[in-house]
Every structure is written in C-alpha cells, then in structure tokens.
Backbone as a printed PyTorch tensor [residue, N CA C, xyz], in Angstrom:
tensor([[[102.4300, 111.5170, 117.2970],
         [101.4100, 111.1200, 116.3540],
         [101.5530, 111.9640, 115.0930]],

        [[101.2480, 111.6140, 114.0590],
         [101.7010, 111.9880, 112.5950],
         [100.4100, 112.9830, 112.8150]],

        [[100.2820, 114.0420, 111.7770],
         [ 99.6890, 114.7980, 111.2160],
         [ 98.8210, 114.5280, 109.9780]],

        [[ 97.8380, 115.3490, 109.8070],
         [ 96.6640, 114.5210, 108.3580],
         [ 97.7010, 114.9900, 106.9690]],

        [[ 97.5540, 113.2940, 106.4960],
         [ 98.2810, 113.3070, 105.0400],
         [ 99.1000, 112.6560, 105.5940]],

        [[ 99.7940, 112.0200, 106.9110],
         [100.5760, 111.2990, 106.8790],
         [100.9000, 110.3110, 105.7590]],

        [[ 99.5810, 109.3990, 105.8570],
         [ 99.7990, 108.2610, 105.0910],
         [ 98.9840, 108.8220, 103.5690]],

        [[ 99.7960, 109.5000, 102.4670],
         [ 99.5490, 109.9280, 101.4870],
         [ 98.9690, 108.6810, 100.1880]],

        [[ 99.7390, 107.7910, 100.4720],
         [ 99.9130, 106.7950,  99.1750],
         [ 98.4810, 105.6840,  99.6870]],

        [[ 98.3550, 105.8860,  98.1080],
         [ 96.8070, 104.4140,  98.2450],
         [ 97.6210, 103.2650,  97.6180]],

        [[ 97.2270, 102.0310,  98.1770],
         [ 97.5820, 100.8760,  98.2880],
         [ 96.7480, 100.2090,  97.8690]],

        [[ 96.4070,  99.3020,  96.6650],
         [ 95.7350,  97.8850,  96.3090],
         [ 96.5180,  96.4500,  96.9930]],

        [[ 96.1540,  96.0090,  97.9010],
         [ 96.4610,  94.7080,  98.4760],
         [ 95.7420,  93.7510,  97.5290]],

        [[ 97.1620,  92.8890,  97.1290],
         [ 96.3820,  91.7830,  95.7080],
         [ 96.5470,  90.6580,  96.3120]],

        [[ 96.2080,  89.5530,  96.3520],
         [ 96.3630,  88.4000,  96.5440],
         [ 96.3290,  87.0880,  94.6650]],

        [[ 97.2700,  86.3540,  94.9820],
         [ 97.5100,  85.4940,  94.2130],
         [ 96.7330,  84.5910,  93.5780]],

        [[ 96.0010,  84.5110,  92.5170],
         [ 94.9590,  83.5010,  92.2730],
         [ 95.2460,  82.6030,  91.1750]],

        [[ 95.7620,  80.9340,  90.9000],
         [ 96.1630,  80.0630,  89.5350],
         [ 94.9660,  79.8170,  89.3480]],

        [[ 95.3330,  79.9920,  87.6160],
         [ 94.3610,  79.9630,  86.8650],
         [ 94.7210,  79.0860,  85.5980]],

        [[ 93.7760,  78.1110,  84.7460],
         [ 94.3030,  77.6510,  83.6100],
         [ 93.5780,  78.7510,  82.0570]],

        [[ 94.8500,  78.8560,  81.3290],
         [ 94.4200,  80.2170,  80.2590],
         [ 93.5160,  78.8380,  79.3870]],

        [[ 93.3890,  79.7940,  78.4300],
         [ 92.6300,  79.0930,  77.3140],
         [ 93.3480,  77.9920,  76.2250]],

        [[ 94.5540,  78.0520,  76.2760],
         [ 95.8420,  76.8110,  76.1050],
         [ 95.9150,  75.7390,  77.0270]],

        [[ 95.0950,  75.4220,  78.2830],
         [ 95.3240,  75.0490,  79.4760],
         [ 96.4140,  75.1170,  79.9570]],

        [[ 97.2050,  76.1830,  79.3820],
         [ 98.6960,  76.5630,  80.4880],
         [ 98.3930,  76.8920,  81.8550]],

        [[ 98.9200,  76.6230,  82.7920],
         [ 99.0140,  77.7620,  83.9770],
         [ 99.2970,  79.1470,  84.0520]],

        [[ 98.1010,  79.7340,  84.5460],
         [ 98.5500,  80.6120,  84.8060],
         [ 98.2220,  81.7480,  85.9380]],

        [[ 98.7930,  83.0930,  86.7470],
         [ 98.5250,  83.5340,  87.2420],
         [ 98.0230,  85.2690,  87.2870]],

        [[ 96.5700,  85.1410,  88.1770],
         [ 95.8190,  86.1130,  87.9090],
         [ 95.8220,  86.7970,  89.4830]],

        [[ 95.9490,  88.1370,  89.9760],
         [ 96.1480,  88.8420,  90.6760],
         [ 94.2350,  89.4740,  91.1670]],

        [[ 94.1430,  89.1300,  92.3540],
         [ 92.5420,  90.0610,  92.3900],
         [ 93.0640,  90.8920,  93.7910]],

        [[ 92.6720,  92.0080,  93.5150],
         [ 92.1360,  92.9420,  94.6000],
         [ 91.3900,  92.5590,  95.9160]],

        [[ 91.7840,  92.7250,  97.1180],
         [ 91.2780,  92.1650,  98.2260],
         [ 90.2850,  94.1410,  98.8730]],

        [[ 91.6630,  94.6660,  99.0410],
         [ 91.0820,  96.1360, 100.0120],
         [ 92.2930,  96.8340,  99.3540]],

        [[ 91.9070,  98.0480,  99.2180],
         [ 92.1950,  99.0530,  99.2450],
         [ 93.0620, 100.0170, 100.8470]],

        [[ 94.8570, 100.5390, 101.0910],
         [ 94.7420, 101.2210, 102.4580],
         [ 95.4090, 102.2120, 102.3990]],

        [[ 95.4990, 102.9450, 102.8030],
         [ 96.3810, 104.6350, 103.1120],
         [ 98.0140, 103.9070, 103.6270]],

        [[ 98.9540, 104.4440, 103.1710],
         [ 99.9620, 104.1470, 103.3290],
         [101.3140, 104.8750, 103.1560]],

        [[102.3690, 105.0390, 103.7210],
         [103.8390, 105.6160, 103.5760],
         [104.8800, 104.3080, 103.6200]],

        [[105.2300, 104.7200, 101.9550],
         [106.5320, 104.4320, 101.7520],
         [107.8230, 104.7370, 102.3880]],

        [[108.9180, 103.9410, 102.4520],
         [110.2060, 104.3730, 103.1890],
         [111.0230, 103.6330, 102.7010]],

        [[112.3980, 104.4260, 101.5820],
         [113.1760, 103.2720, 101.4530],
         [113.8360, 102.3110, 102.5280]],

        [[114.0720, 100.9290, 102.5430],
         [114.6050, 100.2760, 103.1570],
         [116.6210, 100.1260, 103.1860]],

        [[116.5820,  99.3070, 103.3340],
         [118.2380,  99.4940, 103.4580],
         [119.2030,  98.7820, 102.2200]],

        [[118.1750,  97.8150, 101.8770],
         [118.9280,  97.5280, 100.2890],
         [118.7540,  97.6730,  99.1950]],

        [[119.1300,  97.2670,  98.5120],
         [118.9870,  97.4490,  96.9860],
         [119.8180,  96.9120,  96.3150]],

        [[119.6280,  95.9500,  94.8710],
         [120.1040,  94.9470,  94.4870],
         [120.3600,  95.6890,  92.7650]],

        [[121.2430,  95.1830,  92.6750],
         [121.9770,  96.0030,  91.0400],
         [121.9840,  94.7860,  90.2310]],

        [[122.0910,  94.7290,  89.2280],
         [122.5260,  94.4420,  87.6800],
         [123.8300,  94.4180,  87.2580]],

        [[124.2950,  94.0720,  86.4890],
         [125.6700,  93.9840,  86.0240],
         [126.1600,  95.2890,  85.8170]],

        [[124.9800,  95.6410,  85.1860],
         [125.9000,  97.3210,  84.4840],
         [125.1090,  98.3580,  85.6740]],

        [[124.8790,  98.1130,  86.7560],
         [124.9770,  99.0410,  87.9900],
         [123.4850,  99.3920,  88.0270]],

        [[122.1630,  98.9520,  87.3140],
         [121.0770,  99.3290,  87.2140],
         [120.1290,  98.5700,  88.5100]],

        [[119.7890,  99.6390,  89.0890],
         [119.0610,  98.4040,  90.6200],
         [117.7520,  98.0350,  89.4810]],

        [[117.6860,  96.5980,  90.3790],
         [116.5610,  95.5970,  89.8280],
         [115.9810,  95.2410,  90.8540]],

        [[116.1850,  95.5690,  92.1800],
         [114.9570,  95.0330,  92.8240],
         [115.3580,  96.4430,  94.4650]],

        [[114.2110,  97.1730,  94.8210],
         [114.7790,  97.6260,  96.0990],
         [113.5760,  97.6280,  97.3750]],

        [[114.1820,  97.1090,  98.6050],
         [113.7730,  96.8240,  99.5530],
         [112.7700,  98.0600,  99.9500]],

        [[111.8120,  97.9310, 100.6900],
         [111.0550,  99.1070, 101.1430],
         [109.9620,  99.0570, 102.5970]],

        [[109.9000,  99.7320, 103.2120],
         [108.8570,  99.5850, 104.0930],
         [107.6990, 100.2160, 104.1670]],

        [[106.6790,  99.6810, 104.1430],
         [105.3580, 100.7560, 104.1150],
         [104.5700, 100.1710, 105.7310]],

        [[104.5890, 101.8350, 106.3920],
         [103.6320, 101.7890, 106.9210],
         [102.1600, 102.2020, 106.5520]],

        [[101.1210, 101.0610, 107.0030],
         [ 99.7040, 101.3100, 106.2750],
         [ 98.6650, 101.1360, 107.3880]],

        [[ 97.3880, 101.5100, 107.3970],
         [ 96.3290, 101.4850, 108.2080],
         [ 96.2080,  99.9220, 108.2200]],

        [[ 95.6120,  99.0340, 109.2340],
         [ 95.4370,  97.8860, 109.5610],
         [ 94.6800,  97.3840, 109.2390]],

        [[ 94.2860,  96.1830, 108.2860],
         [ 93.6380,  95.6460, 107.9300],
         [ 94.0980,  93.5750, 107.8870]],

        [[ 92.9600,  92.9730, 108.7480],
         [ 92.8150,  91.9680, 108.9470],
         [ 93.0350,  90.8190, 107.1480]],

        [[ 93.1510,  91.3110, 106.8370],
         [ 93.1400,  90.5680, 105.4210],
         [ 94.4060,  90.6430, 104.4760]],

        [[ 95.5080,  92.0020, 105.4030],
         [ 96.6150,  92.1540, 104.5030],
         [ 97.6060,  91.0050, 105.2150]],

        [[ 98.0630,  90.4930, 104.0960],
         [ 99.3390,  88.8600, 104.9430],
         [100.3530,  89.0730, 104.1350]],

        [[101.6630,  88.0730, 104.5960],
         [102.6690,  88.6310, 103.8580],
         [102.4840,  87.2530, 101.7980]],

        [[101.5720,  86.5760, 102.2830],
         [101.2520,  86.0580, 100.4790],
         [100.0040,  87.3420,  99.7870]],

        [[101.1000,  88.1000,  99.1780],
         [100.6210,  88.6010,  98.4250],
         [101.4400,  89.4020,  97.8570]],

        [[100.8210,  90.7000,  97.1920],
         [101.5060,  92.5310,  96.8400],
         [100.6920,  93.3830,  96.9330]],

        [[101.0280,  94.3080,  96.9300],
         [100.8620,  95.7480,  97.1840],
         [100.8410,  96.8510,  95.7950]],

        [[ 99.9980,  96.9310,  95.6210],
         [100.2580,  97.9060,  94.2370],
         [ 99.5650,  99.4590,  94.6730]],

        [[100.5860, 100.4860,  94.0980],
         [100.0160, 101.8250,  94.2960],
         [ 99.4510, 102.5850,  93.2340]],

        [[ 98.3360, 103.3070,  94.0590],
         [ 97.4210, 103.8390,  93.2490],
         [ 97.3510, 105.2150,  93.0860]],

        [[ 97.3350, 105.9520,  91.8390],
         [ 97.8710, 105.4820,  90.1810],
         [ 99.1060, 105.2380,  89.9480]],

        [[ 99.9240, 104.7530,  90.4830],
         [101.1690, 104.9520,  89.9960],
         [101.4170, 103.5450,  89.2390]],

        [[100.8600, 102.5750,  89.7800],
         [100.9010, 100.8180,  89.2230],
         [102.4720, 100.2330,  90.0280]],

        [[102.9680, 101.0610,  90.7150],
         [104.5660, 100.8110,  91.2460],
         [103.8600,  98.9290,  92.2500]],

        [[104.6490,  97.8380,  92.0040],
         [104.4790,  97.2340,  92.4070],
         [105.2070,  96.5820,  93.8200]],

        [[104.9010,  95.8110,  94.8550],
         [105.4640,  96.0030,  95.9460],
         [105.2440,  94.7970,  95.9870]],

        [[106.3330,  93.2320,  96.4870],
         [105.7780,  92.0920,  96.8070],
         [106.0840,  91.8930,  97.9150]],

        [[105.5610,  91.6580,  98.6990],
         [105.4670,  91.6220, 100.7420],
         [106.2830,  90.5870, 101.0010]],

        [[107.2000,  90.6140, 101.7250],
         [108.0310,  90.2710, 102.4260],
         [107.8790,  89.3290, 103.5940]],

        [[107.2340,  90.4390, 105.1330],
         [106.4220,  90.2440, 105.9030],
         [105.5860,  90.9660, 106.6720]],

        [[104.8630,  90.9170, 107.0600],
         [103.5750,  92.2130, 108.0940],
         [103.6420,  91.6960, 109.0740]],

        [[104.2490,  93.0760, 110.6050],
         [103.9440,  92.7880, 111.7270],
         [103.0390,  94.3220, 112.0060]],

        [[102.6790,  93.6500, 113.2870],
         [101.6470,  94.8730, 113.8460],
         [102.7910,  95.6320, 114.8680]],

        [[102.8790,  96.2780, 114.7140],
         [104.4260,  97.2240, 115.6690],
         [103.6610,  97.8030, 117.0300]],

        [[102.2580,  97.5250, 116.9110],
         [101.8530,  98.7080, 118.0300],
         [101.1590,  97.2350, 119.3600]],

        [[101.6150,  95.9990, 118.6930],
         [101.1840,  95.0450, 120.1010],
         [ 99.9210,  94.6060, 120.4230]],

        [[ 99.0390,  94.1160, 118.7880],
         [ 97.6970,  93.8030, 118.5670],
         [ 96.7880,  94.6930, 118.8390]],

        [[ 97.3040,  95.7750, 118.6950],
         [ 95.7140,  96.8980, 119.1750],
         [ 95.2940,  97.4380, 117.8010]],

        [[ 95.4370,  96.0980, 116.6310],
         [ 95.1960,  97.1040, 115.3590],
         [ 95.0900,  97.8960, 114.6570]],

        [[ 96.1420,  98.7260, 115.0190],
         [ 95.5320, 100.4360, 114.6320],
         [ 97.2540, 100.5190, 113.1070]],

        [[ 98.1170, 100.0190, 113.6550],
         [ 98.8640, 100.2230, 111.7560],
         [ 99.9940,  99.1940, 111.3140]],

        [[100.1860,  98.5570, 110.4500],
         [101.1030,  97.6920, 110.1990],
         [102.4690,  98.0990, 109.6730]],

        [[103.5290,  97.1260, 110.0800],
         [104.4630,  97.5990, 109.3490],
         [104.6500,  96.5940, 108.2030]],

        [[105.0400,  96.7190, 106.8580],
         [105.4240,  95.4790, 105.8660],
         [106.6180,  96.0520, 105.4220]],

        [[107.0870,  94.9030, 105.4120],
         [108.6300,  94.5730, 104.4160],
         [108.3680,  94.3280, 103.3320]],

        [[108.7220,  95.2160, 102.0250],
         [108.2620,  94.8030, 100.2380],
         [109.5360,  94.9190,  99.8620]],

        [[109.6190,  94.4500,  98.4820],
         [110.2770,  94.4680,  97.6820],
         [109.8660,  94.7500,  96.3330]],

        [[110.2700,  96.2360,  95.7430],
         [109.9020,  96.4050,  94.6040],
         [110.7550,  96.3110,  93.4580]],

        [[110.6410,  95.4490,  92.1090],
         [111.4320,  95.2240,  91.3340],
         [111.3770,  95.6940,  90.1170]],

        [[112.2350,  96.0980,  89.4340],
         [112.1460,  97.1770,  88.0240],
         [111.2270,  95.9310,  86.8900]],

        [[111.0920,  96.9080,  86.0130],
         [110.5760,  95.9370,  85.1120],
         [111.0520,  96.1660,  83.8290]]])
C-alpha cells in the first residue's frame, strides 16, 4: 500500500459539451464534472513530428475512484492546465471501487 502523498496530482475530469457560438457555428465547450487525487506515469509511447519534437505522449494515471470518470472525456491538472484525453478506465482492483487505472494521451500544443 502506497504511503500519504501517493497520489500528489489534482485532476479536473471534463466532460464534452456542443454548443452553437454566437455565429451559429459549432462549437465545443468543456465543463467540469469532479475533481480526484492522482499519479501520473509515463506510458510506453510517444509520437514525434518531423523534426523529432513529440506531439502527443501516452500516459497512465492512477486516480481515486469515482463513478462519473468514463473514458468520453479529459483530464486536466491542477494548476498546471497539462491536458490528458482518456483513452480508457478500468477498475484494476475487481469492482471494489477503491482506484482506477486510465489510459491518456497528452498532446503538445
């Protein structure tokens, strides 16, 4: 069992919301669902650019369990704004709710 501070990093779980702007374009607006404690871990890939600059890299966060986090959505960390778009969320511990694992992908900007 991890030690206190394991899960250092705060997490905004966003979910996806279309919206029409004031042009009636489409468009999309991000809302806040929950807030969770979480550890980052790089994952195993990472995707480059022509001139060798990664543009997108794989990651795993384990986070405290929450019934509302799914894999349609992202993950944004708090303060940092580093963005994370979910992949997929399984429960690793066999429905006893206690921590998730997600697959993200974070991409440069």
């Amino acid at each position: 069992m991890a030690g206190a501070g394991y899960r250092r990093e705060r997490m905004k779980f966003q979910t996806m919301t279309p919206t029409v702007d004031a042009a009636g374009q489409q468009a999309v607006t991000w809302s806040d669902v929950v807030t969770v404690a979480a550890v980052v871990t790089p994952g195993q890939r990472e995707v480059m650019d022509d001139g060798g600059v990664a543009i997108r890299t794989d990651v795993v966060l384990e986070a405290s369990w929450h019934p509302q986090i799914q894999a349609k959505g992202r993950l944004v960390e708090v303060p940092s704004g580093r963005v994370f778009y979910i992949s997929s969320v399984t429960e690793p511990d066999g429905g006893r709710n206690r921590r998730l694992r997600i697959v993200a992908s974070e991409v440069a900007t």
